[in-house]
C-alpha positions, 0 to 999 in steps of 0.5 A: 250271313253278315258275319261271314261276309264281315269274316270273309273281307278279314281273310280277304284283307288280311291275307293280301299282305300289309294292310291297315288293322281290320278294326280301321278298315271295316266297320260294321254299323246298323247292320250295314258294313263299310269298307274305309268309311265310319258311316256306312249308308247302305248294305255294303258302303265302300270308299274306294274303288271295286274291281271286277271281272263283271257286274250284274245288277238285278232289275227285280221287277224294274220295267225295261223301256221296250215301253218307247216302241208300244205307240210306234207298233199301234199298241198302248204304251206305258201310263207313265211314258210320252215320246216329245216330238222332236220339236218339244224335244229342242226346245226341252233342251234349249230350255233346260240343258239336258234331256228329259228323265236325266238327271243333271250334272247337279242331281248326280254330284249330290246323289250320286248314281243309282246304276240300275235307274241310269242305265234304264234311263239311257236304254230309254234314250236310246230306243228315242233315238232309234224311233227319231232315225227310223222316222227321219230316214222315212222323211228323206225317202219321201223327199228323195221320192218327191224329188225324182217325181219333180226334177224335170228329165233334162236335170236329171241328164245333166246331173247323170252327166256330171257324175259321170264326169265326176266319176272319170276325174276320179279314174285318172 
């Protein structure tokens, strides 16, 4: 199969006019081909940029993070996983600059990014953020519940007065 992905990029490169010889272009080390590069590290290494149309990355067995909204619906939530409450998750980030499972400016540049990790790990993110916007919309209903309880009823005449006011400005 190697040798035919090896053959297939000769065609490929060959046919797309002057090009490098493929003996610069292609190396094919360990088992593992490279593209512009010498020291391939993996399957397929490239040094250079790769278009396309689409891609996939296969999770092949990676756990989607639905794991974030378990302990919201009452049920048991993954091992691993603890949602900060939003006040640990302040102080995490006064702390430390980014938000916790994410990697850093610094681990990134000297690991690079593993596509399939990062893109659970925002999703994750994500699906936090969403828990926090549900729960505060949930506080201001209750403050705005509150508020209508205890507003005394001549406030409330001078505040419905005020946007009337408000409203008529606006018309002219």
């Amino acid at each position: 199969m190697k040798k035919i992905l090896v053959i297939f990029l000769g065609v490929l490169i060959g046919g797309c006019g002057p090009s490098q010889s493929m003996a610069t272009l292609i190396t094919v080390k360990d088992q593992k081909i490279g593209i512009d590069t010498k020291n391939p590290d993996e399957l397929l290494t490239v040094n250079g940029g790769i278009h396309a149309k689409e891609v996939r990355v296969d999770l092949d067995g990676a756990l989607a993070p639905d794991y974030v909204f378990d302990q919201y619906n009452g049920q048991a939530t993954h091992p691993n996983y603890s949602r900060l409450s939003i006040e640990q998750l302040q102080a995490y980030v006064k702390k430390y600059g980014h938000l916790p499972g994410v990697p850093t400016h610094e681990m990134l540049s000297s690991n690079g990014l593993d596509l399939k990790k990062f893109s659970l790990t925002l999703l994750e993110k994500i699906e936090e953020l969403t828990l926090y916007l549900i729960e505060q919309q949930n506080q201001i209903e209750i403050l705005q519940n509150t508020l209508e309880v205890h507003v005394p009823s001549h406030w409330k005449n001078s505040t419905d007065k005020s946007a009337e006011n408000t409203e008529e400005k606006v018309e002219n």
